[in-house]
Structures are given as structure tokens and as C-alpha cells.
C-alpha positions in Angstrom: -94.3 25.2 -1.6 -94.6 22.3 0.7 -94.7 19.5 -1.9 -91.2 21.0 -3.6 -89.7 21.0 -0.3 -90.6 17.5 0.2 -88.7 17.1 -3.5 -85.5 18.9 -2.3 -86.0 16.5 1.2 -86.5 13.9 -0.9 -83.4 14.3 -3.3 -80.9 15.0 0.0 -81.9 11.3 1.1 -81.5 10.0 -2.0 -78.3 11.7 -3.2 -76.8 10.9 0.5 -78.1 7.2 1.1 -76.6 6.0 -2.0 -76.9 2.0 -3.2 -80.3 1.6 -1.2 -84.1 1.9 -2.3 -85.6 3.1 0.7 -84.9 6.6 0.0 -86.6 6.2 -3.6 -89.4 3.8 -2.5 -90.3 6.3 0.8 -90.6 9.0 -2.3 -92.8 7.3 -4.5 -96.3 8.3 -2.7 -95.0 12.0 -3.5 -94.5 11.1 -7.3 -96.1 14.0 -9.2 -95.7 14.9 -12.5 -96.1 18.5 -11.3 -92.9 17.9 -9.0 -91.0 16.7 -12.0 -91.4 19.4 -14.1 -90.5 22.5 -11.6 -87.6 20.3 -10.6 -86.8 20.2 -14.4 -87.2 24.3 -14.8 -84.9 25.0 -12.1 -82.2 22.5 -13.1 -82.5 24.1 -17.3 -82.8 27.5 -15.5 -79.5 27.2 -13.8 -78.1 25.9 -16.8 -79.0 28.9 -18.1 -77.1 30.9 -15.9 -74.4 29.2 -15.7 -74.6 29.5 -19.5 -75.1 33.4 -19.5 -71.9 33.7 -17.1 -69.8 31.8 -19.6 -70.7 34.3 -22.3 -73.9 32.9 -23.4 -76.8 34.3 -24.9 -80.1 35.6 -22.7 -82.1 33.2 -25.0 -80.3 30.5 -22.9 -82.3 30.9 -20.2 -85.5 29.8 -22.1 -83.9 27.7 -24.4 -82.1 25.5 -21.7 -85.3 24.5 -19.7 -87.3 23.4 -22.6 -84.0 21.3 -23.9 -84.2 19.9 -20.0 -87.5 18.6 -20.1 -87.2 17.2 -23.2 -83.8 15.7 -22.8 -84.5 14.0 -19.9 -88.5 12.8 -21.1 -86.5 11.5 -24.2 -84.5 9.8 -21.9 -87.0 8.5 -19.2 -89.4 7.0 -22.1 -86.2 4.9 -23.1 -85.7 3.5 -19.4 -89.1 3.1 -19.1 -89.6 1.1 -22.6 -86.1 -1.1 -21.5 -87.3 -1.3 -17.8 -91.0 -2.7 -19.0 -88.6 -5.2 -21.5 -86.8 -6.6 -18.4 -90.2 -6.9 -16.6 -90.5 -3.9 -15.3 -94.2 -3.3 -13.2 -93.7 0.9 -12.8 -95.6 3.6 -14.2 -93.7 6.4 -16.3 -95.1 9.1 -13.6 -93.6 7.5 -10.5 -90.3 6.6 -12.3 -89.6 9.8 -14.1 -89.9 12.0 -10.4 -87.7 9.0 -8.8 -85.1 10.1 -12.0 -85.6 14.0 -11.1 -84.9 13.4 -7.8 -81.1 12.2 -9.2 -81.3 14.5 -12.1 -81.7 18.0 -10.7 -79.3 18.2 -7.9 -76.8 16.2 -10.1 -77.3 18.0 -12.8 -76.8 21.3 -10.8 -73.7 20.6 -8.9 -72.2 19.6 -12.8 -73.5 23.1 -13.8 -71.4 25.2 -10.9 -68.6 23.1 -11.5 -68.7 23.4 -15.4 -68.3 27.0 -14.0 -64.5 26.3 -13.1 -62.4 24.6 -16.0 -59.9 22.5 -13.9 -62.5 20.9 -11.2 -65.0 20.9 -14.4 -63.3 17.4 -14.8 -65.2 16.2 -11.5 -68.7 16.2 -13.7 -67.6 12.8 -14.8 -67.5 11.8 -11.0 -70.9 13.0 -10.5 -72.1 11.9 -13.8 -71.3 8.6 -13.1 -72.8 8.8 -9.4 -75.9 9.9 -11.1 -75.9 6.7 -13.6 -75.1 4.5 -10.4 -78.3 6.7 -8.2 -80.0 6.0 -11.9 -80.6 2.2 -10.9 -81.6 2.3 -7.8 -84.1 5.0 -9.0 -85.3 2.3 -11.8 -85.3 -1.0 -9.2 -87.5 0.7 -7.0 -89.9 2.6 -9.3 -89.9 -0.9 -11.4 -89.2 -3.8 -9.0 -86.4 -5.0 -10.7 -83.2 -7.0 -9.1 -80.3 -4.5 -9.3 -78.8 -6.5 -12.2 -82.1 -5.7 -14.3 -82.3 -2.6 -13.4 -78.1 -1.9 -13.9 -78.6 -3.2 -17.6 -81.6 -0.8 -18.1 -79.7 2.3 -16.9 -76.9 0.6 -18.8 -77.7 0.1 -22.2 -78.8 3.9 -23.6 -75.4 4.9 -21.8 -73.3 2.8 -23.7 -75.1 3.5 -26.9 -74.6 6.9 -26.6 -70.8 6.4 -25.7 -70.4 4.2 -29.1 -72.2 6.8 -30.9 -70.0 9.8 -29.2 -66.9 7.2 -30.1 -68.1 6.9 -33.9 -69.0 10.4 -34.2 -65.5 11.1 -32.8 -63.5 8.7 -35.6 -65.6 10.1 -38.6 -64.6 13.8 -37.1 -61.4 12.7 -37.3 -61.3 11.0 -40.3 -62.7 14.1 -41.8 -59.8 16.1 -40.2 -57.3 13.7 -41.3 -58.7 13.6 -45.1 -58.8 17.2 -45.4 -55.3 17.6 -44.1 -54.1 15.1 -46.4 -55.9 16.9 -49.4 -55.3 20.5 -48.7 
């Protein structure tokens, strides 16, 4: 119990000392993979929740921890590949608990508000807080320069914008086809 309240300590200074490393590098000697993973069940449980209250399924709340963890592994091996590319010196451990420590209360506060449909629109606020938190986490876990570590955060975002922008036009495309047809 004392090591995951040094992880909620731990996220508080980093989620309110924002542009600064000292909050991630002071965390790195408590880097556990162990830390990572409850962080991860509690942020994919109260997904979960949040998805049962909208009218989800019960099988949410095992479905939506697993897809946590492997979401954000998926996306932590991709930093840590880009980060090692730029020069990075980190080890995947270290910076994947410095990402959790952005990650879960991020990903929590965009769960509750997801909760109510007008301030839902505030998740891109924090979403983009957590990509900004993102490089600090990667120029401390990694020793980069901000810039380096701003293009590593950087790049799988705007990959997966292009690919949300392309999937978006063929939708439509389709749409307009099969009006045009039918």
C-alpha cells in the first residue's frame, strides 16, 4: 500500500508541476513495473464503470483493463523505439511508470467527464495536457532536450490523427458513393 501511494504522490506532483522534470526524475528510483500495472487496472477498471453507467456491458469491466494495458504497452514500446532513435539512454521499465504516472489520472478525469456530454468536450483539453506531460515524462526517463523528446511524443500522435483523417474521408466517401447509388 505504501509504494501505490507513493504513485498517486507521485502523479499529483507531476500532473501539478507541469513543463518541469523534477517531478518525473524524483520518481524514477520508485519506477516498478508492478506500480505500472495496478496503476493501469484502476485506470481500465474505471473505464469500465464509467462504461457500465453509460449502458455498457458487465464484460466491460474485464475487457477495459486488459485493452489498458495493452493499449498503452503498444504505445510505450513506440516512444521507447522513437526515443532510443533520437538517442534516447532510458530503460522501457523507468519510462513506461514515468508515462503511468500521466496516464492514469489523465485518463481518469477523461473518464468522469466522458460521463457528462457537454463538458465531455474538455477531454481534448486534458488530452492534450497529457501529450504535453507526455514529453517531459520521455526527457527525463531518456535524457533528451525537450525538442527530442517533443518530436518523440509527437510523431505516433500525428500518425494516428492522419490515419483517424484518412479513415474519416474513405467513411465518407463510402457514405457519399452509396448515396449516390441507392
Amino acid at each position: 500500500m505504501e509504494d501505490y501511494m507513493k504513485m498517486v504522490n507521485s502523479s499529483m506532483a507531476v500532473v501539478t508541476r507541469p513543463g518541469s522534470t523534477a517531478p518525473f526524475d524524483a520518481a524514477k528510483r520508485e519506477a516498478s513495473s508492478v506500480q505500472t500495472l495496478i496503476g493501469l487496472v484502476i485506470l481500465g477498471l474505471v473505464g469500465g464503470i464509467v462504461g457500465l453507467i453509460q449502458g455498457g456491458g458487465v464484460g466491460g469491466l474485464i475487457t477495459a483493463p486488459i485493452f489498458t494495458i495493452v493499449v498503452f504497452y503498444i504505445f510505450s514500446g513506440i516512444l521507447y523505439v522513437l526515443a532510443k532513435v533520437f538517442g534516447g539512454t532510458g530503460d522501457f521499465t523507468v519510462q513506461s511508470y514515468l508515462l503511468s504516472l500521466v496516464a492514469v489520472p489523465t485518463g481518469i478525469v477523461n473518464s468522469v467527464l466522458g460521463l457528462v456530454p457537454v463538458v465531455g468536450i474538455l477531454s481534448i483539453v486534458v488530452g492534450l495536457y497529457a501529450i504535453f506531460l507526455d514529453v517531459y515524462a520521455i526527457k527525463s526517463s531518456h535524457a533528451l532536450d525537450t525538442t527530442k523528446a517533443a518530436v518523440v511524443v509527437l510523431i505516433p500522435v500525428v500518425v494516428v490523427i492522419v490515419l483517424i483523417a484518412l479513415f474519416g474521408a474513405a467513411l465518407g466517401l463510402a457514405f457519399l458513393t452509396g448515396m449516390q447509388g441507392g
